[in-house]
C-alpha positions in Angstrom: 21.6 -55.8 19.8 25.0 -55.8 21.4 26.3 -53.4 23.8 29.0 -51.9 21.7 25.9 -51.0 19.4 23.7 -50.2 22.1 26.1 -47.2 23.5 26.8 -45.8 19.7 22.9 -45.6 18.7 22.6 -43.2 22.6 25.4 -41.7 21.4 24.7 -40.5 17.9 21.0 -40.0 19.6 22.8 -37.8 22.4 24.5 -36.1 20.0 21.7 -35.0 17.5 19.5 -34.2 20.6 22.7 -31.6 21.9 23.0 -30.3 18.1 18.8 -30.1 18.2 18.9 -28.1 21.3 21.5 -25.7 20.2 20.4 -24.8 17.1 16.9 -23.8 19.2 19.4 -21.7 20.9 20.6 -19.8 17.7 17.6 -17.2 18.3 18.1 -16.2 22.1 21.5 -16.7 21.3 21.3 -13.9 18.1 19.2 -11.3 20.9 21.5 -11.4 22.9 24.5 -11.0 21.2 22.7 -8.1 19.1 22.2 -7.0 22.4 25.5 -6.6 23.8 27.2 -5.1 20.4 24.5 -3.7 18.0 25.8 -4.7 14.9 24.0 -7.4 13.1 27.2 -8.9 11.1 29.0 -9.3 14.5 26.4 -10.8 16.0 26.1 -13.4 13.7 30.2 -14.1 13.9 29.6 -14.5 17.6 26.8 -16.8 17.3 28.5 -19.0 15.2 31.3 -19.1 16.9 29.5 -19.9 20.4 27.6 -22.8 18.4 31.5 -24.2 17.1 32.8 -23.8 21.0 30.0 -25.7 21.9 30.1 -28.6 20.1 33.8 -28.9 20.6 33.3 -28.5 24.1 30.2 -30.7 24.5 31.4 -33.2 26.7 32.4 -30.6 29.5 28.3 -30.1 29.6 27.8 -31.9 33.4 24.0 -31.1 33.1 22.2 -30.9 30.1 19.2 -28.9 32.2 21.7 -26.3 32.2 22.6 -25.9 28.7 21.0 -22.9 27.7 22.9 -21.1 30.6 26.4 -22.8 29.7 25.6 -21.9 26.1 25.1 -18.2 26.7 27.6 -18.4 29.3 30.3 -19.4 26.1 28.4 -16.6 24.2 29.6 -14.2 27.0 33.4 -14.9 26.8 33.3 -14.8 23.2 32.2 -11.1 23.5 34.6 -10.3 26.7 37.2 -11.7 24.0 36.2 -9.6 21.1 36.5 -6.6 23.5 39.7 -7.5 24.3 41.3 -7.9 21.1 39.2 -5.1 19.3 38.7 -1.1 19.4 35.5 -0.4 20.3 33.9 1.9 18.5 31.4 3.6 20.9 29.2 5.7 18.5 28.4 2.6 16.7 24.8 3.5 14.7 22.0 1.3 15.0 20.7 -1.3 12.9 16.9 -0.2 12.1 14.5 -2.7 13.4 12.0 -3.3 11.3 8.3 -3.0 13.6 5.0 -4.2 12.5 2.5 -1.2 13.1 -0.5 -2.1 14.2 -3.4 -0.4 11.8 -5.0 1.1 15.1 -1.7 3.2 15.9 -1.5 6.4 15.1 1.6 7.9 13.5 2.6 9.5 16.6 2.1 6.6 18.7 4.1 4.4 16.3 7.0 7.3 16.2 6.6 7.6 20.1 6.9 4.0 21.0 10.3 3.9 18.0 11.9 6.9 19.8 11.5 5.1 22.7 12.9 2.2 21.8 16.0 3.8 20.1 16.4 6.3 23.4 16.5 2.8 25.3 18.6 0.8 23.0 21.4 3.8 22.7 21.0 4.5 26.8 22.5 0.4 27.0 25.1 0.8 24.1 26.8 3.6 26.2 26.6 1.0 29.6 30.5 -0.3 30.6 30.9 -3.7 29.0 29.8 -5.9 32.3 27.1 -3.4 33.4 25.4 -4.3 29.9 25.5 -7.9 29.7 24.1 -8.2 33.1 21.5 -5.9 32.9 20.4 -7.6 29.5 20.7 -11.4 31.2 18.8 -10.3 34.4 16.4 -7.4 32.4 15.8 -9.0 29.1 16.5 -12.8 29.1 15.0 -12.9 33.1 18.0 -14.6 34.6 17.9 -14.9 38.5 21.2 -13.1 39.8 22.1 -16.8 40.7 21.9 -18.0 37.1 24.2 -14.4 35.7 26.6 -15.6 38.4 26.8 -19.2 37.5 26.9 -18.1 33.6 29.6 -15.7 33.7 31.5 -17.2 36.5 31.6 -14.0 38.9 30.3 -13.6 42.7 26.9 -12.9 43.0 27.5 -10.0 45.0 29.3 -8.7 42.2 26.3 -9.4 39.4 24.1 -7.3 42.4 26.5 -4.1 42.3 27.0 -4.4 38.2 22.9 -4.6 38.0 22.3 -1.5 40.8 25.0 0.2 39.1 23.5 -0.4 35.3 20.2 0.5 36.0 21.2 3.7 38.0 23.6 4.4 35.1 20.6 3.4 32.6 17.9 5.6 34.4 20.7 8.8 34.4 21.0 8.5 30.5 17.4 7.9 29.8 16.2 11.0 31.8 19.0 12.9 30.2 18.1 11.5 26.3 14.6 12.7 27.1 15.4 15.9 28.1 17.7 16.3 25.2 14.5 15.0 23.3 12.0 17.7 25.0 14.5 20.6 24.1 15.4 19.7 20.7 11.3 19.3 20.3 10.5 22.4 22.0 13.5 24.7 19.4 12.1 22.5 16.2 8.3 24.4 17.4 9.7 27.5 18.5 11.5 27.6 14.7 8.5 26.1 13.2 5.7 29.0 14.4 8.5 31.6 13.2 8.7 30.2 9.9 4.9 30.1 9.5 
């Protein structure tokens, strides 16, 4: 075999292994992105997107150990970019997800655990852009404050104060949702024994 051969077999292998790896991405990729906007259509567009950018950019991968967090970190400028360009809307509703029940739950439990769930999901929507992707790298994907920092290129000090910050803000709208919850529950009964 000769060398010039040699090189363009590990390179096409290279390549297939990159293309392998990132498309094992596309799911933790999708999460996230669903994450950060909540609309299922836009998520997809910046998947895609990220998955293009990357194999353009593949060469400028130093360490392929790393490439999940150099993906994501592409993933992240391409919704800071979309922000930028775009008007936000900030009541945007939520796409259902669909939940197997387990036959054990009750009804309540089930409609407990989905109110839940949608109190959570609406209380990061309403989070300032940055607060929200790090509190979804560090909260849901379980990224060391090192790794958000490396990722989206920002001080580490600064990923700290944007995660205190987001889970002080997070805690504040989750007590108030609940609240909200208690007192819509509590007129719905009150209007409810009348009636009957």
């Amino acid at each position: 075999m000769s060398p010039s051969s040699f090189l363009s077999g590990a390179f096409l292998f290279g390549r297939l292994t990159f293309n392998h790896r990132l498309e094992q991405l596309r799911p933790r990729l999708y999460r996230l992105a669903f994450s950060w906007c909540k609309e299922s259509y836009l998520a997809e567009d910046l998947v895609q997107e990220t998955m293009i950018r990357a194999l353009q950019k593949q060469t400028q991968l130093r360490d392929e150990e790393l490439m999940d967090r150099w993906v994501i970190r592409i993933l992240a400028n391409q919704w800071m970019d979309y922000i930028r360009s775009h008007v936000r809307d900030e009541n945007i509703d939520d796409v259902a997800q669909t939940l197997s029940i387990d036959e054990q739950q009750s009804p309540e439990c089930v409609h407990c655990r989905d109110e839940m769930i949608e109190r959570v999901r609406n209380a990061v929507m309403r989070l300032p852009e940055l607060q929200r992707i790090v509190v979804t790298l560090v909260d849901l994907e379980e990224f060391s404050y090192k790794e958000v920092a490396t990722t989206l290129d920002l001080p580490i000090g600064t990923i700290m104060s944007r995660l205190s910050r987001g889970r002080l803000t997070l805690r504040k709208l989750l007590i108030q949702t609940k609240n909200a919850a208690t007192e819509e529950r509590s007129k719905s009964e009150c209007h409810l024994r009348r009636v009957v």
